[in-house]
Each structure stands twice: as structure tokens, then as C-alpha cells.
C-alpha positions in Angstrom: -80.6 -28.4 38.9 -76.8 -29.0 38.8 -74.9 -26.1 40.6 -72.6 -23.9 38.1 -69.2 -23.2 38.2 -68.4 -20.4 36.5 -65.0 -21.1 35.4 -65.9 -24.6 33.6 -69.4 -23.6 32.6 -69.2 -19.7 31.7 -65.3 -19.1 30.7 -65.2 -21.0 28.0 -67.8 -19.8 26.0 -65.8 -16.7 25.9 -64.3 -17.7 22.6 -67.9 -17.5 20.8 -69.4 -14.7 22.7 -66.8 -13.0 21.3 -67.3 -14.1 17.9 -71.0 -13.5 18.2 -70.2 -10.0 20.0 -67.5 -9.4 17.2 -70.7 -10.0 13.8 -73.1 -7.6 15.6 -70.7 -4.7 16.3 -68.2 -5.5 13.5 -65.5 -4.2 16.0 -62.5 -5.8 17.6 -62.0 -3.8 20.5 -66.2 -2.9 21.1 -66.8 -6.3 21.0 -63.9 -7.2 23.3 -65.6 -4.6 25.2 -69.2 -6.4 25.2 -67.7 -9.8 26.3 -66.2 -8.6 29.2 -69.5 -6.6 30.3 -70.7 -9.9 29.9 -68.9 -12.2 31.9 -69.5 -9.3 34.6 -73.0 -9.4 34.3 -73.0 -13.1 34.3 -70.9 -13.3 37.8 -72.8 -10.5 39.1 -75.5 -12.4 38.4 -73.8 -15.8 40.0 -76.2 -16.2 42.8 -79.4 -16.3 40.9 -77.8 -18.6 38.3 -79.0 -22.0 39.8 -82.6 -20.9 38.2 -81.5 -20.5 35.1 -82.1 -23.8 33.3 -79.6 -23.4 29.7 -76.4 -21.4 31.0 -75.5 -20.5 27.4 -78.4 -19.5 26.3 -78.5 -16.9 29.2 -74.9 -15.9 28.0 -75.0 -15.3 24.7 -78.9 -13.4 25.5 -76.9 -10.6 27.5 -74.1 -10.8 25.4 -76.2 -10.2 22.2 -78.4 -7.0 23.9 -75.2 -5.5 25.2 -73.7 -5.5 21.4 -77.1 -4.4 20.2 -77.0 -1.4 22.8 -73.6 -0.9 21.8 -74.4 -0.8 17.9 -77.5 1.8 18.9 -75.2 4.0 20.9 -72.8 4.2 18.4 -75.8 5.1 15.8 -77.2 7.9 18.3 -73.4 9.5 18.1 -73.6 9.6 14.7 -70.3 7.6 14.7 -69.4 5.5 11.4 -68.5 1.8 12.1 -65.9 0.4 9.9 -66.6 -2.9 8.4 -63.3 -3.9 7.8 -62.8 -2.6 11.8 -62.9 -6.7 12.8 -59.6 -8.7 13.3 -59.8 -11.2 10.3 -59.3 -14.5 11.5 -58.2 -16.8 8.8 -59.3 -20.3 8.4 -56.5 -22.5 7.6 -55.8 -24.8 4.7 -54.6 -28.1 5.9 -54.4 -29.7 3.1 -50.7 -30.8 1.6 -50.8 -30.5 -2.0 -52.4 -26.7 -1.7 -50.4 -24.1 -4.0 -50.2 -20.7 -3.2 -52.3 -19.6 -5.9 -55.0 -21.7 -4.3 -54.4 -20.5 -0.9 -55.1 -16.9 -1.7 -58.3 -17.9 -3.9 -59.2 -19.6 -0.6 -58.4 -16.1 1.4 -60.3 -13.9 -0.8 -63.2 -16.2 -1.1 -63.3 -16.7 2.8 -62.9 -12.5 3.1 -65.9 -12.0 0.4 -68.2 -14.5 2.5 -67.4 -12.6 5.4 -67.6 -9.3 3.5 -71.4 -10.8 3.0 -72.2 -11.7 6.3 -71.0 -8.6 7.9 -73.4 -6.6 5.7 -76.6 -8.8 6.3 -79.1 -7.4 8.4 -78.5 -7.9 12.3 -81.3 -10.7 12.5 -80.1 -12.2 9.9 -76.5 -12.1 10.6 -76.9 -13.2 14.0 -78.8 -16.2 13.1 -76.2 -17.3 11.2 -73.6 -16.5 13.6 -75.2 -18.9 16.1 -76.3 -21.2 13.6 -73.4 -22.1 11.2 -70.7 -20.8 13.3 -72.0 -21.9 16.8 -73.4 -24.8 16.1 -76.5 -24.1 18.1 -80.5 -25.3 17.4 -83.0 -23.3 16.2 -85.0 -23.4 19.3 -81.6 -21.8 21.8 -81.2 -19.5 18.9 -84.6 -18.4 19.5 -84.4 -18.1 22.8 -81.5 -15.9 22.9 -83.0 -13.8 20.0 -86.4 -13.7 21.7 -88.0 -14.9 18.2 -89.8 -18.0 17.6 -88.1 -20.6 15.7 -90.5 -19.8 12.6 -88.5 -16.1 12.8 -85.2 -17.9 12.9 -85.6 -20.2 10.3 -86.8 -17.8 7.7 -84.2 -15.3 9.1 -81.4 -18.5 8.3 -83.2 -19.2 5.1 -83.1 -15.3 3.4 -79.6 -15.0 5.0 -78.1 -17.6 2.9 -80.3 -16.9 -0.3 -78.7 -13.7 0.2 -75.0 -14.9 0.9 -75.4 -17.3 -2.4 -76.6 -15.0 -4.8 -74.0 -12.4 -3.5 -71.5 -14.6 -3.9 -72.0 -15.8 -7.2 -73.0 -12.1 -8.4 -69.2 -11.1 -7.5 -67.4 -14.8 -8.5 -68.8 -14.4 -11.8 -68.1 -10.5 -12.2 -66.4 -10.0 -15.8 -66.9 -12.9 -17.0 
């Protein structure tokens, strides 16, 4: 076992905790919140971490129950949870020849699949958080889940049925 070093093997999976953090709560500043709790329980934790055998996996595990924890605080209060409470980050158009006409069609298109995501289930959502946007495998994903990879792929699968058909449903309204 290879020791860690937390600045070159934790810190820079801040960037996708947070985005993970930032699907399940659907806040900017709660899951700004649950990343740092992370990386706290993570250095806390620093002694112990030569055991544990995927590093990111371990990460995005706590980060995903403390946004879960979060979520079912937030529920208990009775407190609403805005959807549109996330930062929008914007994926750029690179290409050259794009008009503005087609950049906002882009814009609104990314926004509705987001719009989609962010109203999935949490299984689901996460899934494809750590799937599509993470790039990780089904079997890490079900590790930091805790469900088999069976779960995940079904969990994927109804996810993006879901995503399609609402997409299409609200691309082809009025027409």
C-alpha cells in the first residue's frame, strides 16, 4: 500500500466532490458546506488512511452521506430547497462558426437537462453524477453508494430513460 499524501491524492478531487455534493443538495453554499466537512473528515481521518485501498471512493462515500444527512436535515426543518438554488455552470461552445441564436439553444438545452437531472430521484441522480459526469465504473459507484452494481446499472438505465423522454416531451412542446 502506497502512502497518501493528501494534498496530491485528496485536494484535487475537491472539484467533483463538489459537483457531486452540489446534485444531491441542489445548493451552492450547502454543498460548499459538505465538501469542506469532507476534506475534514478525510484529514481527521489521515492516520487510518493507509488501509483504505481506493482513496476516492472513500471520498466521495463520506462526501455523499454528509449531503444525504444534509438533504434529511433540511427535510426534518420543514425547509424548502430551491432547485434553481445551484450556481449554473455553463458548458462552453468552442466551436468558431457558432451564432448566437445557436449559443442560447445550446444554453437552454444544457439548463433543461440539468432542470432533469436535478429532479431525478437521489439514486438516480447520483448515479449519473458519478457515472456521466465523473467518469467513474459501475463497481466504485457502487461502492460509494453501498449498492451492488445490478442497483447501479438499473438506477443509470431508468435515469436516462427518464432524462430522454423528458426531454423530448418538452423539445417537442407546441409543436
Amino acid at each position: 500500500m502506497r502512502e497518501i499524501d493528501f494534498r496530491n491524492d485528496i485536494l484535487p478531487l475537491k472539484d467533483s466532490l463538489f459537483r457531486l455534493a452540489l446534485r444531491i443538495t441542489l445548493n451552492k453554499a450547502e454543498a460548499e458546506d459538505v465538501v469542506q466537512d469532507t476534506m475534514m473528515r478525510v484529514w481527521k481521518r489521515r492516520e487510518a488512511m493507509k488501509e483504505v485501498e481506493q482513496m476516492d471512493a472513500f471520498c466521495y462515500t463520506i462526501c455523499r452521506n454528509l449531503a444525504l444527512d444534509k438533504m434529511k436535515r433540511a427535510e426534518w426543518r420543514s425547509r424548502a430547497i430551491s432547485a434553481d438554488g445551484g450556481e449554473q455552470v455553463e458548458a462552453p461552445d468552442l466551436s468558431w462558426n457558432a451564432n448566437p441564436e445557436r449559443r442560447t439553444e445550446q444554453h437552454d438545452r444544457v439548463n433543461l437537462v440539468r432542470m432533469i437531472i436535478n429532479k431525478l430521484p437521489e439514486k438516480q441522480r447520483t448515479a449519473v453524477q458519478l457515472r456521466d459526469f465523473e467518469g467513474m465504473s459501475y463497481k466504485e459507484i457502487a461502492e460509494v453508494m453501498g449498492i451492488t452494481e445490478e442497483q447501479v446499472k438499473v438506477n443509470i438505465f431508468r435515469a436516462r430513460q427518464t432524462i430522454k423522454k423528458k426531454f423530448i416531451e418538452t423539445e417537442s412542446y407546441g409543436l
